[in-house]
C-alpha positions as CSV (number, residue, x, y, z in Angstrom):
1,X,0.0,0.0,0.0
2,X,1.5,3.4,-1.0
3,X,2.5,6.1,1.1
4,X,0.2,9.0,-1.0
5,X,-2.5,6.1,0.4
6,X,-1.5,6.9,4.2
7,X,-1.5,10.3,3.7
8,X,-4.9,10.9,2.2
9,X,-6.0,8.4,4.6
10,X,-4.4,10.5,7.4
11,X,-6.1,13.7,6.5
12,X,-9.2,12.3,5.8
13,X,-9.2,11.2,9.5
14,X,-10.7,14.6,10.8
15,X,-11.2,12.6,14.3
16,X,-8.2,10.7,14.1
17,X,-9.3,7.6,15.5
18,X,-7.5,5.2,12.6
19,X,-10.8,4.7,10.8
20,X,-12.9,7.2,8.7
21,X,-16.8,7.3,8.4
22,X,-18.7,8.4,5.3
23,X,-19.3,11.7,6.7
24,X,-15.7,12.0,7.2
25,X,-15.1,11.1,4.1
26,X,-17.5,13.6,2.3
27,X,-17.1,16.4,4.7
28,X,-13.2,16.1,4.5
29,X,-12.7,16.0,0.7
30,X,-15.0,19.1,0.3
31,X,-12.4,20.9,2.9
32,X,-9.8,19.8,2.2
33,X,-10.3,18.1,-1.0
34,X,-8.4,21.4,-3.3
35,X,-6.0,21.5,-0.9
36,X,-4.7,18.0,-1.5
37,X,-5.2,17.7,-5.1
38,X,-2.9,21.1,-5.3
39,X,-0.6,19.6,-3.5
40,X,-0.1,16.3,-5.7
41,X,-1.8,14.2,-2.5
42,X,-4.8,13.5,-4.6
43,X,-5.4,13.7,-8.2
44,X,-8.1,16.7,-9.3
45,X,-10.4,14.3,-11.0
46,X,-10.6,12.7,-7.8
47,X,-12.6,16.5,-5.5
48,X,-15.8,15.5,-6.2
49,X,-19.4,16.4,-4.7
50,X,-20.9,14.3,-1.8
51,X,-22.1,11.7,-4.4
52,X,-18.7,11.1,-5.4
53,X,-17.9,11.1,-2.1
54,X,-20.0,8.4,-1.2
55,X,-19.5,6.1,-4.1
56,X,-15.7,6.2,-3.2
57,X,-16.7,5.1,0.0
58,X,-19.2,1.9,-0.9
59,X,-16.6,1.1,-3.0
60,X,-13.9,0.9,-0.6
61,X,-16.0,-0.3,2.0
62,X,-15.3,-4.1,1.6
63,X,-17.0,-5.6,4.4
64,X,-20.0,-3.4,5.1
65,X,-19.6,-2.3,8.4
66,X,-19.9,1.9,7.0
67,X,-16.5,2.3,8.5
68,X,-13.4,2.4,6.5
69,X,-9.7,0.6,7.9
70,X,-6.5,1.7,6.2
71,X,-6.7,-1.6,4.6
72,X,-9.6,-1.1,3.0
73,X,-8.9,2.7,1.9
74,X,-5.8,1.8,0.1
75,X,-6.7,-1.1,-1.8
76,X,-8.9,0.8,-3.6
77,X,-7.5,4.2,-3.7
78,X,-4.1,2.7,-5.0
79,X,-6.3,1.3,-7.8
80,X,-8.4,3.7,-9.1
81,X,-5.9,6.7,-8.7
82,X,-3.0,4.6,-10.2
83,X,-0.6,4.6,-7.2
């Protein structure tokens, strides 16, 4: 799993308790979402609305339990952003 993985996880973690919930996930990418893809921590394509949001989420979301480990973050961020 790549490090640009760990540290989108990271700052997606607004509560930094090692897992991120879908309103994490949507409220953190709207905030900080520019931020990141500026900075080469996420690609542009990638600051999307709540939808988008959400989708990324079911998708990473491997076991159901609407809470996301690193594990399950990074498989499918490395995929679909090409890390």
């Amino acid at each position: 799993m790549s490090e640009k993985a760990r540290t989108l996880f990271d700052a997606l973690d607004l509560d930094h308790n090692g897992v991120l919930t879908r309103a994490e996930v949507i409220s953190a990418l709207r905030s900080k979402g520019p931020t990141l893809a500026a900075r080469g921590e996420l690609p542009f394509w990638a600051v999307g609305d709540a939808e988008a949001s959400s989708a990324l989420f079911d998708a990473a979301d491997a076991n159901g339990d609407s809470v996301l480990t690193f594990e399950e973050f990074a498989a499918v961020v490395d995929r679909r952003f090409g890390w």
